[in-house]
Structures are given as C-alpha cells and as structure tokens.
C-alpha atoms as one frame of an Amber mdcrd trajectory, in Angstrom:
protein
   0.000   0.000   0.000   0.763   3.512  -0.539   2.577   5.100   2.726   2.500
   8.806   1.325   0.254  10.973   3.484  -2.585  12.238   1.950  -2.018  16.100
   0.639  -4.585  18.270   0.844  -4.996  21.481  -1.877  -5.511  24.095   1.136
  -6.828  26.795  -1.731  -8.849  24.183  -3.237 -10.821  23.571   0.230 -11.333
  27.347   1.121 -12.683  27.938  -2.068 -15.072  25.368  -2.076 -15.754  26.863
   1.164 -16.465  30.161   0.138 -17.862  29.311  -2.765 -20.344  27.298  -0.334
 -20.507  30.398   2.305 -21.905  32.964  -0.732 -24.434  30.325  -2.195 -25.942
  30.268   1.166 -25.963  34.167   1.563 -27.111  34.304  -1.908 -30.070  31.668
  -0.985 -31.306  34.075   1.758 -30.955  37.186   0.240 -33.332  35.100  -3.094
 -35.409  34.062  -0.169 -36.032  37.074   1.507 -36.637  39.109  -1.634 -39.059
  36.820  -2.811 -41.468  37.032   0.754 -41.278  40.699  -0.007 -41.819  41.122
  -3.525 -43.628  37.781  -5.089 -43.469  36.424  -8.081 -46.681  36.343  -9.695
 -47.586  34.529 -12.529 -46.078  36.873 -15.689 -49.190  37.838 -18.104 -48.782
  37.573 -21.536 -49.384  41.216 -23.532 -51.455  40.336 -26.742 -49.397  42.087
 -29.530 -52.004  44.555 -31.013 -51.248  45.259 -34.949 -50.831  49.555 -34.988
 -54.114  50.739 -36.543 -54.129  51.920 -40.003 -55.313  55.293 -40.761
C-alpha cells in the first residue's frame, strides 16, 4: 500500500468553502426578496397590430 500521506490542496478547500458560504448568503438574500416582492404569474401582452389610418 501507498505510505505517502494524503495532501490536501488548502486553496482548493477554502474555495469550495467560500464558494459554499456565498451560495448560502445568496439563498437568503433570493429568499427574503421573494417574501417581499412575489413572483406572480407573468401575463402575456397580446401584440395589437398599430391601426391603419
């Protein structure tokens, strides 16, 4: 077997980490913004033709 200890990338894992810690502020901040301002159902605008005169 393979006596080498095990390196670990320390930029690699705080990355991920921070990469994990803004995907969680960014969650809330979706979350919160969504209570306060919901997303209704988006209604379609019938295209009117410009009137001929």
């Amino acid at each position: 077997m393979n006596q080498e200890p095990k390196l670990i990338d320390l930029n690699a894992e705080r990355a991920k980490r921070v990469h994990d810690l803004n995907e969680k502020r960014l969650n809330e901040v979706r979350q919160a913004f969504e209570q306060a301002m919901p997303l209704g159902k988006t209604k379609k605008k019938p295209k009117n033709k410009p009137k001929k005169r």
